[in-house]
N, C-alpha and C positions, 0 to 999 in steps of 0.2 A: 563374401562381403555384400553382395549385389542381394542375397537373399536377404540378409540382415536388414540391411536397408528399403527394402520391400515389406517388410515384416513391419520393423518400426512404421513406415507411413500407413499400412491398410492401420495399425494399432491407434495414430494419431485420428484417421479420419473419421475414424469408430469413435473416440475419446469426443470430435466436434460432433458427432451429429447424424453422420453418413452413414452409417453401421458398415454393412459390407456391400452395398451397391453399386461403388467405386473401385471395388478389389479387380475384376478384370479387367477396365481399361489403364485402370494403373500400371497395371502389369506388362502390358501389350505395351506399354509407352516409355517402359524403364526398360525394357529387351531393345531398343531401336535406340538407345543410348545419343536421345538427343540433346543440347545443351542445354535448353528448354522448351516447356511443355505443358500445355493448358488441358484440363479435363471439364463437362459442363455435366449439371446434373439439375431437376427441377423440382420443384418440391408444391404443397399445397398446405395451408393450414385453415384452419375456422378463421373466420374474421373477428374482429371487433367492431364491430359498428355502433358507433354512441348514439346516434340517430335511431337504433333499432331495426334496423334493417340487416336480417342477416344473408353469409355469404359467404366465399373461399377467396382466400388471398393466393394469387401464385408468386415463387417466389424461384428465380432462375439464381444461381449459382455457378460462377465459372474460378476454378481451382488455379492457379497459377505455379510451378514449378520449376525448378532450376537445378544446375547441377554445381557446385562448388567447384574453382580452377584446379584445386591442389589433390582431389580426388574424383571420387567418382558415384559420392555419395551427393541424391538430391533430396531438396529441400521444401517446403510447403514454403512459400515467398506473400502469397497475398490471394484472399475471400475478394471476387465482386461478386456485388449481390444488387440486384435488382426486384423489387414490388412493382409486381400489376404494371408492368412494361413505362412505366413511370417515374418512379425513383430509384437511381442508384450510390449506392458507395463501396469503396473497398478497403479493404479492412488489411491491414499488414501482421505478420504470423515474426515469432520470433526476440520480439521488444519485451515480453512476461506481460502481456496482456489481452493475449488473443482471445476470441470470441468464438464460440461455439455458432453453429449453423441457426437454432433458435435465437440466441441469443442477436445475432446479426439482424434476424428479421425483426425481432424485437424493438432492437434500435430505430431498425427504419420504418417501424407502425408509429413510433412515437414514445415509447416506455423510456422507463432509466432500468438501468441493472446494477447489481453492485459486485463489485470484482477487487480484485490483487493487482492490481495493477504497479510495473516500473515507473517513475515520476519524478520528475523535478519541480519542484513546487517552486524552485524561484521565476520559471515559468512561469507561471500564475500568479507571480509576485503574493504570494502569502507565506505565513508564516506559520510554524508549526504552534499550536495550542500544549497546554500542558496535560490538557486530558488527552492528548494522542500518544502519551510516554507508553512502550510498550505493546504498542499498534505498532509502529512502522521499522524497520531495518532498514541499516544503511546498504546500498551497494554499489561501489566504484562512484563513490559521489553523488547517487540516488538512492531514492528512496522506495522499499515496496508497501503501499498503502491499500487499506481497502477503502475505497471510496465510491458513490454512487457518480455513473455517468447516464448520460444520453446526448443523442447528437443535437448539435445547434446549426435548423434548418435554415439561418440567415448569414451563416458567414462559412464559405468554402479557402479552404487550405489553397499552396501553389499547385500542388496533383488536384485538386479539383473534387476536393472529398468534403466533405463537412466537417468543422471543428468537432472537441467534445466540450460538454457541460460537465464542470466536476464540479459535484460537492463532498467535500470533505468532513470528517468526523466533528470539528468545530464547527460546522455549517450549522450543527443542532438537528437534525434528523436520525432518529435512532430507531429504527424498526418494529421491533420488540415493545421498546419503551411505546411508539405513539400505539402499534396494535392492542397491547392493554386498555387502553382508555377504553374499546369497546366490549360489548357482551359476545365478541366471538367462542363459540360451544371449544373449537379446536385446542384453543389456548389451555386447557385443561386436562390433556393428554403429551405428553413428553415427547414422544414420537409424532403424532398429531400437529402438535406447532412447531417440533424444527421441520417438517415434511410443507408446513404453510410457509414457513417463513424462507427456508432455499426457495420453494416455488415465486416467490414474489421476488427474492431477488435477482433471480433470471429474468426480469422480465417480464413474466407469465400470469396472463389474468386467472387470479387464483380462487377456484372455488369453493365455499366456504359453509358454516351454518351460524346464524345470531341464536344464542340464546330461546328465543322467542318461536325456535324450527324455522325461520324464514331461511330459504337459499339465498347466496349471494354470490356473488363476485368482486374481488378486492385486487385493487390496485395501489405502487407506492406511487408518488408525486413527492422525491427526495424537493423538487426545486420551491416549493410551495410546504414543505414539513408537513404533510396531509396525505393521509389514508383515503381512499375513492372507493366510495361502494356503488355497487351498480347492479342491479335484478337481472333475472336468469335471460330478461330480453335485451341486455345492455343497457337499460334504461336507469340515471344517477338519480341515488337513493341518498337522502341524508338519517344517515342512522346515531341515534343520541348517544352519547358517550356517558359513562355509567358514574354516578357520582364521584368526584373527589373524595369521599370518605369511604366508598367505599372499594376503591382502590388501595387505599393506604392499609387496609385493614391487615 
């Protein structure tokens, strides 16, 4: 049983992000059968810098763990994540909405991502739209949505985390739909554009080509319904959207 459950977590941390960097001291720390158990691990990715200034973001990560009363099976509880010894939040595992290790850091550069998320929209006092028939499932009184989030750095939770920004299907933000408007070359390979368009909704400033051979780099902004282009030096590009007629065609 002890292996199983060993197995399952190296599978899980693999699944967020960690590949197998975390398999020995995991290991080392589920043999000492403590009730809980934190694991840290660091990481480093390219920056963004919209000023053009490029750079490495560090990003510290501490794992949190726990062991269930009724067994002896533990559990992934909760991601802190920290940028550039600066800003933190943590992230709870378990609710059908957890975040991948990118995807955390993502949050906290400043992106949206879009996810499956468990939800109660009367939370958010909104109400469901009829073009979301067919998107959502009920479950135990909730709902599973795909909706774009990002964190909202002016209002922190009672744990002292940051809200989220949802925008939902009715928000009017549709992917696909606004990346059309441009002369993106990708959009024209089947593979091509769902490989562009998972990569943008994790988050991920995604690299690109216009038409025209220029490189780019594209970003969403669910909260503003706009597509963000930016040259190969971070530098924001306003690139023309390709006629109305000739969209339609």
């Amino acid at each position: 049983m002890e292996n199983n459950n060993l197995e399952l977590l190296k599978k899980n941390l693999k699944y967020l992000g960690f590949g197998n960097s975390l398999s020995a001291a995991l290991e080392a720390k589920i043999s000492q059968r403590l009730e809980q158990f934190k694991i840290g691990v660091s990481s480093e990715f390219d920056a963004f810098p919209k000023d053009g200034n490029q750079g490495k973001d560090k990003v510290n990560y501490e794992l949190s763990f726990s062991k269930t009363p009724s067994s002896n099976f533990y559990f992934l509880d909760q991601l802190r994540v920290t940028l550039n010894d600066r800003i933190q939040n943590v992230f709870p595992f378990g609710k059908g909405n957890d975040v991948t290790a990118k995807e955390a850091y993502n949050l906290l550069r400043g992106a949206s991502i879009h996810k499956k998320a468990i939800l109660n929209r009367q939370v958010d006092n909104a109400v469901l739209a009829p073009s979301e028939v067919g998107q959502v499932k009920e479950v135990s009184g909730e709902r599973i949505e795909s909706i774009w989030i990002k964190l909202d750095f002016e209002k922190l939770n009672e744990q002292g985390n940051f809200y989220y920004k949802k925008f939902y299907p009715d928000h009017g933000f549709h992917l696909e739909t606004e990346l059309r408007k441009y002369p993106i070359k990708e959009l024209d390979s089947q593979q091509e554009k769902e490989a562009l368009i998972s990569n943008i909704r994790r988050g991920n400033a995604a690299n690109a080509t216009l038409e025209n051979g220029q490189s780019v780099v594209i970003e969403a902004d669910p909260e503003t319904k706009k597509i963000r282009f930016y040259d190969t030096a971070f530098k924001e590009l306003f690139v023309s959207p390709i006629p109305t007629q000739e969209i339609d065609r």
